[in-house]
Structures are given as structure tokens and as C-alpha cells.
C-alpha positions as CSV (number, residue, x, y, z in Angstrom):
1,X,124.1,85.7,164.6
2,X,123.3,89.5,164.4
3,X,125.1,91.9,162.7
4,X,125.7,94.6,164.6
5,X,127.1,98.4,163.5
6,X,130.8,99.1,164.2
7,X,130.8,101.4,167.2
8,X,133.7,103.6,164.3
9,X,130.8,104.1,162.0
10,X,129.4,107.3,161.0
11,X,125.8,107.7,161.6
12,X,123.4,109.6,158.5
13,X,123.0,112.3,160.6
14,X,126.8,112.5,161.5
15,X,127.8,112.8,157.6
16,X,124.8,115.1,157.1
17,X,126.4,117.4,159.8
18,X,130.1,117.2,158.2
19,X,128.9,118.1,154.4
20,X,126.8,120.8,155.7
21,X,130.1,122.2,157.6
22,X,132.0,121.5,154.2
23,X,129.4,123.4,152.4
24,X,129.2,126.5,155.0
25,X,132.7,126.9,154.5
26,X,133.1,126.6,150.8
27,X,130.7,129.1,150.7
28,X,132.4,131.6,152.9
29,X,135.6,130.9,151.3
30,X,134.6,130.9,147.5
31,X,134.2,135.0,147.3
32,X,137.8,135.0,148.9
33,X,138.9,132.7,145.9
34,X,137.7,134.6,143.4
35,X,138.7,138.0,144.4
36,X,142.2,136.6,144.6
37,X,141.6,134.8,140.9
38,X,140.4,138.1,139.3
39,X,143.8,140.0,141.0
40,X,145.8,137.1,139.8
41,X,144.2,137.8,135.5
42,X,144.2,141.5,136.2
43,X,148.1,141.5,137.5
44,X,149.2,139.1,134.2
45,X,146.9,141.6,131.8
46,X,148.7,144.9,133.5
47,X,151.9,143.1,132.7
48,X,150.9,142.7,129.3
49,X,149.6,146.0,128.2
50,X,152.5,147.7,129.9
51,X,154.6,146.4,127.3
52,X,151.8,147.9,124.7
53,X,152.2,151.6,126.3
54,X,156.4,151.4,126.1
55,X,155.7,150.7,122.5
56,X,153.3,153.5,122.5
57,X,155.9,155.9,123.7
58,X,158.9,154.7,121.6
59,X,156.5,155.0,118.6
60,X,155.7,158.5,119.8
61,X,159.5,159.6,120.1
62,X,160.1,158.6,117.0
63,X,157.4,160.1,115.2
64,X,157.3,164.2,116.7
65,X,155.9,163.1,120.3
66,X,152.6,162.2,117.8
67,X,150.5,158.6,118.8
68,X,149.2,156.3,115.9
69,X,146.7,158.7,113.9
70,X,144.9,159.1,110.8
71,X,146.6,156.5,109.4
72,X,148.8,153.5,110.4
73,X,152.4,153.0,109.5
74,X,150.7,150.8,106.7
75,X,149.1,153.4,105.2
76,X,145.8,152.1,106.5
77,X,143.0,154.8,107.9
78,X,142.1,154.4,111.5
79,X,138.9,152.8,112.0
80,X,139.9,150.1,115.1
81,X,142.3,149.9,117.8
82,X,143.7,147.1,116.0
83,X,144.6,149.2,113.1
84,X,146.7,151.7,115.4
85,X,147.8,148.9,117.4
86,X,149.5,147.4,113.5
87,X,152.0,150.5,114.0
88,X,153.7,149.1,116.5
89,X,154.8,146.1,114.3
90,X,157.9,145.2,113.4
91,X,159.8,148.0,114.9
92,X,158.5,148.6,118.2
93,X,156.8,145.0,119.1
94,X,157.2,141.2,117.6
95,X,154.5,139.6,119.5
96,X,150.7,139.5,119.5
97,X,150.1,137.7,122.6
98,X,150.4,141.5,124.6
99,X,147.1,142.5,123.2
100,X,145.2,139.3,124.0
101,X,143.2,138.0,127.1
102,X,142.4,134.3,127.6
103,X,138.7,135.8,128.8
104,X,138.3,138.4,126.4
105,X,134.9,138.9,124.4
106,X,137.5,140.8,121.9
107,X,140.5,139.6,122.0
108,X,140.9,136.1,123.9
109,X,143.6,134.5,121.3
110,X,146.1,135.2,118.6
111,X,148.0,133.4,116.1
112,X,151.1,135.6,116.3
113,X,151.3,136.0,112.5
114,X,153.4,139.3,111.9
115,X,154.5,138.8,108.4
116,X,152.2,140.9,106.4
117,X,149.9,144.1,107.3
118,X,146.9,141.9,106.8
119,X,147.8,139.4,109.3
120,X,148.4,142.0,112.3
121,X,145.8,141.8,114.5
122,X,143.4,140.5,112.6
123,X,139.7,140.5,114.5
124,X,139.1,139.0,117.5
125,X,143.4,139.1,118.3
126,X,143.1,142.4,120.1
127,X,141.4,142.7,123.9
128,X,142.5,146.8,124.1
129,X,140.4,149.6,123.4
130,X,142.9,153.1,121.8
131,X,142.2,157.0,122.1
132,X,143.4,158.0,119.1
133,X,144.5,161.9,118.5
134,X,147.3,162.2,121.4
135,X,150.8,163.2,121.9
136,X,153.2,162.7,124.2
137,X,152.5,165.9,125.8
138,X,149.0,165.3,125.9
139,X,147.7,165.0,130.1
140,X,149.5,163.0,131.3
141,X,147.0,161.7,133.6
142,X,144.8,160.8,130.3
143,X,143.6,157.7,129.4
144,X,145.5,156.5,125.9
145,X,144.9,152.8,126.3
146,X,141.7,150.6,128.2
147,X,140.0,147.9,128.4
148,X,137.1,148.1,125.5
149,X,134.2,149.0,126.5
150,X,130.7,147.9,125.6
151,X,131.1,149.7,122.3
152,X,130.1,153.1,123.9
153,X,132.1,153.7,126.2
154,X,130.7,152.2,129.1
155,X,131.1,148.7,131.1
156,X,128.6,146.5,132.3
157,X,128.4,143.5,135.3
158,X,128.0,140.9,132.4
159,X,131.4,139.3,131.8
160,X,130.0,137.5,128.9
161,X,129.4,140.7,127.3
162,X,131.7,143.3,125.7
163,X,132.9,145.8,128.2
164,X,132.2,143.4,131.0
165,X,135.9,142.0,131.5
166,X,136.4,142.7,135.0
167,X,132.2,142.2,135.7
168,X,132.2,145.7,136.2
169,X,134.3,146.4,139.2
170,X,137.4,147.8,137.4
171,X,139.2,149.1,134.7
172,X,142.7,148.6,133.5
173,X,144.2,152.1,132.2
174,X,147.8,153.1,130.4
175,X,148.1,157.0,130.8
176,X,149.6,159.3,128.0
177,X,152.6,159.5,130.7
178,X,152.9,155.2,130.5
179,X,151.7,154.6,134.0
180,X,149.7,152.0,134.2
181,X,146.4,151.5,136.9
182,X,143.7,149.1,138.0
183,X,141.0,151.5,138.8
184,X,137.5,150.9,140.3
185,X,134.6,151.5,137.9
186,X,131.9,154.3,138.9
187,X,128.5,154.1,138.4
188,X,125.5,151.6,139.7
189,X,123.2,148.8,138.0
190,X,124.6,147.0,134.3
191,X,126.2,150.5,133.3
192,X,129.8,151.7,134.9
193,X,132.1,154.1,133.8
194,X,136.0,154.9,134.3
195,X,135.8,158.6,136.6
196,X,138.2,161.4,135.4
197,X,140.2,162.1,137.8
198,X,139.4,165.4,137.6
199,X,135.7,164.8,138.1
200,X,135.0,161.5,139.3
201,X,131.3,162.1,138.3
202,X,132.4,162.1,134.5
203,X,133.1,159.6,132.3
204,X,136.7,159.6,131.1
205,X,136.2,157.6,127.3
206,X,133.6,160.8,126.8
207,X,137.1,161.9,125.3
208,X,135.5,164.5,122.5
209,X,134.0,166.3,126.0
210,X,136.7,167.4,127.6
211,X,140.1,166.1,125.3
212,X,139.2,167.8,121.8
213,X,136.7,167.0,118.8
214,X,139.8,165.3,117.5
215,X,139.9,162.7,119.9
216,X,138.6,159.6,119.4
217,X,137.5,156.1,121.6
218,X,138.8,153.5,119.1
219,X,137.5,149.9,119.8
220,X,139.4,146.7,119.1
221,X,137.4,144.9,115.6
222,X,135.6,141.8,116.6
């Protein structure tokens, strides 16, 4: 006796049809997916470095409206972000895990070892970049704490690469005033920049052009 093919049976061409539909729509839905990922890591990394800029501005009430400068509140000169950063601890944060992205080129993990001065923030525990030289009555529209850049102040499309966090569409920014901001990058190609907002044309970590030979773009040691 014959077999013959159950009339319920899908055909080759039939399943070819259904995983091309499959595909056509995973396409068309994957961009959605990760726009809505990348909101997700950028909404948990605003959360975390608002907490840095609060400790920023208690740090600053208590020491004549004057940011971390020159040298830390271990008598450390300031060379890194990390080593302003270390003035925040013990008295104004108790955790590493707000200067850490799970991501990060710089800063993707810390061991939350707070104990000694040398154990703060050690490399590769700190994801933020610092503009050092500030006050509390510094613009407050001014940048005091970013995302690090590519060591020059600039960001790039490479997310692999320092200063390419966000693959170059954004920025995350704390203001002197404690605001905090996602804001879209400038620039085309592998180079972006964060705009001033008083000339979106210019660069806003060019910080000794417009903020005061002073003012420095400190990057987080890695």
C-alpha cells in the first residue's frame, strides 16, 4: 500500500513562505527593540549619575560653592575623574556601583571597596568623565559631569571603543545647576560632539575655549 501525504501537512514551499514572513518581520521589528533597549540602559545610567551630581553639590556647599580641584579630599592631585570622584567618599557617597556601566569601555564593574583612599575607584571602576575647576555658581547650563569621551573630547559610532557608549547618538550630561539630560550628539562620520547650547556648532568639552584656561576635561583612568 502507498503512503500517501497527510492533506494537514505543510508543503517546502509553504514553510519557506512562513520563515521568510518571520524573518521580514524580525527585521522590521529589531531596530524598534533596540531603540527601546538603549532608552532602557540610558534611563538606569541617568538614574545613577544623578545621584553622583547631588553629591557634587553637597560637596560644593560644604566646601565655599568650590567642585573637587587641585587636589582631592585625600590630598591626592587631580590627574583623573576618578581621583575627583574619591572626594565624594565617605561623607557624601558609600557606593561605587553610581559610577559604573555594565557596557562601559571605562568603567563597566566595581568591587565597592571604600575602605582606604587607594581602593576608591581604582581603574576601570569609573564610566564618568569630570570638568574640573567649577563652582556652584559656575553656568549653570555647563557641563560638570559626561560620559567620557574618546580621550579628546569627542565620541565616535564604535561602541567598542572609548567615547562610543551610546554608538554615537547621545550624550548623558549633569549641569553645574544638577539637571541632568540625554542629549543628541552633533557632528557626522566616527567623530560627534556634545553642542553648547549656546552654539550648537561648538563643542562643549572644548571647556578651556570658552569656560577658562583653568578648566579642565578630566577622563575616568582605565
Amino acid at each position: 500500500m502507498k503512503n500517501r501525504i497527510s492533506p494537514s501537512a505543510f508543503t517546502l514551499i509553504e514553510i519557506l513562505v512562513v520563515l521568510t514572513i518571520v524573518a521580514v518581520l524580525a527585521g522590521l521589528s529589531f531596530p524598534a527593540i533596540r531603540a527601546a533597549m538603549l532608552k532602557g540602559r540610558q534611563a538606569e545610567a541617568t538614574q545613577r549619575v544623578s545621584q553622583v551630581g547631588k553629591a557634587l553639590l553637597m560637596y560644593a556647599n560644604d566646601n565655599d560653592g568650590v567642585f573637587p580641584r587641585g587636589k582631592n579630599s585625600f590630598g591626592e592631585p587631580i590627574q583623573s575623574s576618578n581621583d575627583a570622584f574619591r572626594s565624594l567618599f565617605p561623607n557624601y557617597l558609600d557606593t561605587e556601583q553610581v559610577f559604573v556601566l555594565g557596557r562601559s569601555v571605562a568603567g563597566p564593574r566595581a568591587d565597592d571597596r571604600c575602605e582606604k583612599a587607594n581602593e576608591i575607584l581604582q581603574s576601570g571602576e569609573n564610566h564618568w568623565a569630570y570638568v574640573e575647576g567649577l563652582t556652584n555658581t559656575s553656568k549653570s547650563t555647563w557641563p560638570l559631569v559626561v560620559d567620557h569621551t574618546d580621550g579628546a573630547g569627542m565620541y565616535n559610532t564604535r561602541d567598542s571603543e572609548l567615547g562610543g557608549i551610546w554608538t554615537g547618538q547621545s550624550a548623558i550630561v549633569v549641569r553645574v545647576d544638577g539637571g541632568v539630560a540625554v542629549t543628541p550628539l552633533q557632528g557626522t562620520g566616527e567623530k560627534r560632539f556634545l553642542p553648547r547650547r549656546e552654539d550648537p556648532t561648538s563643542n562643549a568639552l572644548a571647556v578651556d575655549k570658552y569656560m577658562g584656561a583653568n578648566v579642565r576635561l578630566r577622563e575616568p583612568t582605565n
